[in-house]
C-alpha positions in Angstrom: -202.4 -6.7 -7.8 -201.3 -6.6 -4.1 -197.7 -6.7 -3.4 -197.6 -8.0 -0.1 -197.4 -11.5 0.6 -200.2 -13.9 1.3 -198.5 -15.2 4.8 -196.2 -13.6 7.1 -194.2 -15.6 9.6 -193.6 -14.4 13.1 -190.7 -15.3 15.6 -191.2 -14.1 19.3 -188.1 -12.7 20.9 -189.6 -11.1 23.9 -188.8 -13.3 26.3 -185.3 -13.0 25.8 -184.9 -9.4 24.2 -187.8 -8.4 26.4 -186.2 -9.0 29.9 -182.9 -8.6 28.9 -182.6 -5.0 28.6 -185.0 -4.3 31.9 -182.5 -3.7 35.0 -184.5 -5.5 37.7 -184.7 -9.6 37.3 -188.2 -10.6 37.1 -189.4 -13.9 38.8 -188.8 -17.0 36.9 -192.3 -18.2 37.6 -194.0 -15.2 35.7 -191.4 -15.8 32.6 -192.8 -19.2 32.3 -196.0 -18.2 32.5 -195.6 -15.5 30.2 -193.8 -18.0 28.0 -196.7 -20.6 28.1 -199.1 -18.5 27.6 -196.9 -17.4 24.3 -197.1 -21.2 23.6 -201.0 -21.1 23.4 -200.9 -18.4 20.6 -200.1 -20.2 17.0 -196.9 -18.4 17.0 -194.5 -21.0 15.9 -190.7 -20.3 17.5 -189.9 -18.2 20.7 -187.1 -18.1 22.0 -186.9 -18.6 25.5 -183.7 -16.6 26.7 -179.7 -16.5 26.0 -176.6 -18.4 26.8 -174.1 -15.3 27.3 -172.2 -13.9 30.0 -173.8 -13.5 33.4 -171.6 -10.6 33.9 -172.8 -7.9 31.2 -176.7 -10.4 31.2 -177.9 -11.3 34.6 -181.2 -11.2 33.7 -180.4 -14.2 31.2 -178.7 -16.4 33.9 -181.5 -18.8 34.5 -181.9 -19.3 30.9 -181.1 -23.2 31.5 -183.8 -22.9 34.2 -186.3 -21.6 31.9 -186.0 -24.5 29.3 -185.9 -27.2 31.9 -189.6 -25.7 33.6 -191.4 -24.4 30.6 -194.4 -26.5 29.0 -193.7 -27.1 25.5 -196.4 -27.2 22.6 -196.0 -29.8 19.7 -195.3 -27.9 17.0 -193.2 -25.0 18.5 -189.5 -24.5 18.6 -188.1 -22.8 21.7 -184.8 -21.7 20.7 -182.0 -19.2 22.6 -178.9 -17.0 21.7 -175.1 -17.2 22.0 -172.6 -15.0 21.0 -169.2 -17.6 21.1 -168.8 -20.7 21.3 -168.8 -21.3 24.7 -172.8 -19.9 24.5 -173.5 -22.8 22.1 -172.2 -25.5 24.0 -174.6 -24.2 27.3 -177.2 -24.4 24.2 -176.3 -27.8 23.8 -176.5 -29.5 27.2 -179.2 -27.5 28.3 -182.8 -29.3 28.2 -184.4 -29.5 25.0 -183.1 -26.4 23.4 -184.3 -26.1 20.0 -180.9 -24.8 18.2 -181.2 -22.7 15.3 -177.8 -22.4 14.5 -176.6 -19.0 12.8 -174.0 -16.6 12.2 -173.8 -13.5 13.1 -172.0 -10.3 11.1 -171.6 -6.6 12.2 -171.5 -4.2 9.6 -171.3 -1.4 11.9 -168.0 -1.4 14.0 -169.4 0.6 16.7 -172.2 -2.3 17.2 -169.4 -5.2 17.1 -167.1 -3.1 19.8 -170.5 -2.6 22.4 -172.1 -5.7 21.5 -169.3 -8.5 21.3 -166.0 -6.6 22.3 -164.3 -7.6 19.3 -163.9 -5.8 15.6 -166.5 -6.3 12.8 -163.6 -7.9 10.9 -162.9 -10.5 14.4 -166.4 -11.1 14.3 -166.5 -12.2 10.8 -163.8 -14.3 11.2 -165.0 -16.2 13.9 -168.0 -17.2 12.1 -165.7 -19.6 10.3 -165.2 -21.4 13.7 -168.6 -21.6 13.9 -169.4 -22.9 10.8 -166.9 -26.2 11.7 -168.5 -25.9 15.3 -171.6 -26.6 13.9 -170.3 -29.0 11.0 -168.9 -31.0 14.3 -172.0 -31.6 16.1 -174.1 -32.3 12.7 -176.0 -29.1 12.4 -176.1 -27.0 9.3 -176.1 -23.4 9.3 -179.9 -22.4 9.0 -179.4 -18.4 8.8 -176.8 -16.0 8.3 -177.4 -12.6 10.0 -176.1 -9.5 8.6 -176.7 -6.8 11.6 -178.0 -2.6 11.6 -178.2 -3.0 7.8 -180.3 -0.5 8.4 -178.7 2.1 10.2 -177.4 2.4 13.7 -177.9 4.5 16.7 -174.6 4.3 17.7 -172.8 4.7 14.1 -175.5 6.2 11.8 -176.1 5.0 8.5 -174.4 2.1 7.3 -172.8 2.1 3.7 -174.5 -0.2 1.7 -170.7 -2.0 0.3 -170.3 -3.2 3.6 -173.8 -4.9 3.9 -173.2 -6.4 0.6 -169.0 -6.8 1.6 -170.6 -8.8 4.1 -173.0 -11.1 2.0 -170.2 -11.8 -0.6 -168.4 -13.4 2.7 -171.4 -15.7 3.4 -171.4 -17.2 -0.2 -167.6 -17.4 -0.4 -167.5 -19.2 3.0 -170.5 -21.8 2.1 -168.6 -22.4 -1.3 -165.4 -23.0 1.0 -166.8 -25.2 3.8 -168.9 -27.2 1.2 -172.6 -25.9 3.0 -175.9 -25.0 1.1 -176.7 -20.9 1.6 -178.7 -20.3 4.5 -181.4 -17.6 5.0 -179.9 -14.6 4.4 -181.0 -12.0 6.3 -180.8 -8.2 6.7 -181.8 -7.2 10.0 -183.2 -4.0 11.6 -181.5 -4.7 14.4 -182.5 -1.1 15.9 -185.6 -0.2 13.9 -184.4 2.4 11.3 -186.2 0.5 8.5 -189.3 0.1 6.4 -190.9 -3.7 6.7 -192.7 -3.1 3.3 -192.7 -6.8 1.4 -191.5 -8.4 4.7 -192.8 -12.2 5.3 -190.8 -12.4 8.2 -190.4 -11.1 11.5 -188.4 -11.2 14.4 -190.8 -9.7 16.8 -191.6 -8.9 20.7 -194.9 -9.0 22.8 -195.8 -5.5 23.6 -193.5 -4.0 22.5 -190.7 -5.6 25.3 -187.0 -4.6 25.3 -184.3 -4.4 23.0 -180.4 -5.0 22.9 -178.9 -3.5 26.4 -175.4 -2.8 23.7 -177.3 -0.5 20.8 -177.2 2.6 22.3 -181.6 3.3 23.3 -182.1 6.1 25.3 -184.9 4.2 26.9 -185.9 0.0 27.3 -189.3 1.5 26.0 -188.2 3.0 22.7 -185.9 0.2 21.4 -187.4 -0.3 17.9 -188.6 -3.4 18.2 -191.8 -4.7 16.2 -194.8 -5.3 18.5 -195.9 -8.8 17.9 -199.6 -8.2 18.6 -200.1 -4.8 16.6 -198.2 -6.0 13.5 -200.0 -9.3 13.4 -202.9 -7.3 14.1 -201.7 -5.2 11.3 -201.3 -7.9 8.9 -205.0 -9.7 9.5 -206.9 -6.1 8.7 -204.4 -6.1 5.5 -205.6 -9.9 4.8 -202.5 -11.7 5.6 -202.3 -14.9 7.1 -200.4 -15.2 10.1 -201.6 -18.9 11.9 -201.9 -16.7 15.0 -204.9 -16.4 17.5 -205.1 -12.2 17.9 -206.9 -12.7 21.3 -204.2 -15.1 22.9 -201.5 -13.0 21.8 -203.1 -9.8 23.4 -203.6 -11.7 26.5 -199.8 -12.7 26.7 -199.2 -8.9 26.1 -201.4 -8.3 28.6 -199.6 -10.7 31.0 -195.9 -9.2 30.1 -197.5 -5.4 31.2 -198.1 -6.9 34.5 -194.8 -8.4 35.0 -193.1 -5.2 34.1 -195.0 -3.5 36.3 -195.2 -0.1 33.8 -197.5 1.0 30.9 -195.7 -1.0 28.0 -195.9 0.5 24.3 -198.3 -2.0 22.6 -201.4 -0.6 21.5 -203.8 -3.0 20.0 -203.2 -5.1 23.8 -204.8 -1.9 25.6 -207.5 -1.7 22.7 -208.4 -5.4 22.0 -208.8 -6.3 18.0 -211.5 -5.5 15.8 -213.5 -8.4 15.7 -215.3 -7.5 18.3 -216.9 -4.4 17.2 -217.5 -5.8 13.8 -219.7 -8.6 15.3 -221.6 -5.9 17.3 -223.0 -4.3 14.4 
């Protein structure tokens, strides 16, 4: 008996954690195309871009523009990211953001200090402002991320107490502000793990990007999981997915051109299977 799962879910983050690490600005118009053409593919969340500084994220500053001119699809949720509260109220006002609201804790210290200029301990404290934040504009918490679990380029391995330190501080704080459990999940936040049994992914079109703050020698060796090879991956292994192969590879496609460079995606520069099969 197989141990992998029957369906495997896949959000695209390569819009945002695509561009965001790149240090030109791409156009706007070939984001949106990139993003409707994302829209097109069965996958069933992207998120579009982020609400954070301008200062240390310029290439996220026309996030709001990017909701307001994208073509949405019935069925998908375009979502973003924030980092503090003042994020999640840009969120809010902007046009028809889809918000996914979560909370965000940094097991490695070295992580917390590049990525939000505060402690892993002042990070974990302010989730409990954003727990009431939410609570305040009717929203419950739908997913509670616990960061590098894996390991971390910039601190190593993580201990696993502080991982589980960190879980224990979920459950007490749901118990305390009276909300059900959200998803709980362990992210490989740099790519130092092994995705075997995983029905969920937080994924990238070829390959794009990764976090600007974790320490990559190079935007092209980030870690991240390549949303066309692994869904690739998962349809030769039998796994549904929802997702049209052939779409997706032409978005992946489209992102290479906007970049401009080779990008690390393979089954984009050798098309699917399919093809061959029906040839013979």
């Amino acid at each position: 008996m197989s141990d992998f799962p029957k369906f495997v879910e896949f959000r695209e983050e390569g819009p945002r954690e695509g561009f965001q690490i790149e240090k030109k600005i791409y156009p706007i118009e070939e984001r949106i195309e990139l993003i409707d053409m994302l829209s097109e593919t069965g996958l069933k969340r992207i998120q579009v871009g982020s609400f954070v500084s301008p200062k240390y994220v310029p290439q996220m500053a026309d996030t709001g523009e990017l909701f307001q001119r994208i073509k949405r699809k019935p069925g998908v949720n375009y979502t973003s990211l924030w980092l503090n509260d003042k994020g999640f109220r840009k969120a809010l006002t902007a046009h028809e953001v889809d918000i996914d609201p979560r909370l965000l804790f940094y097991p490695s210290e070295a992580f917390a200090q590049s990525n939000n200029n505060c402690s892993s301990a002042e990070m974990r404290e302010k989730q409990r402002d954003w727990v009431r934040l939410y609570k305040e504009e009717g929203y419950t918490v739908d997913a509670a991320y616990v960061m590098t679990a894996f390991g971390c380029n910039l601190e190593g391995p993580i201990p696993q107490e502080r991982i589980l330190d960190d879980f224990r501080f979920i459950l007490q704080l749901c118990e305390e502000e009276d909300i059900p459990v959200p998803i709980l999940v362990i992210a490989d936040t740099m790519g130092w793990g092994n995705p075997m049994g995983v029905d969920m992914f937080e994924s990238s079109v070829a390959g794009l990007g990764g976090c600007p703050f974790a320490g990559h020698g190079h935007a092209r060796a980030a870690g991240n999981v390549c949303t066309e090879d692994a869904v690739f991956l998962c349809h030769e292994l039998g796994i549904e997915t929802g997702i049209d192969l052939d779409k997706l590879i032409a978005a992946a496609v489209k992102a290479e051109e906007i970049i401009g460079v080779p990008l690390m995606g393979r089954v984009m520069h050798t098309g699917g299977l399919d093809k061959y099969r029906k040839s013979l």
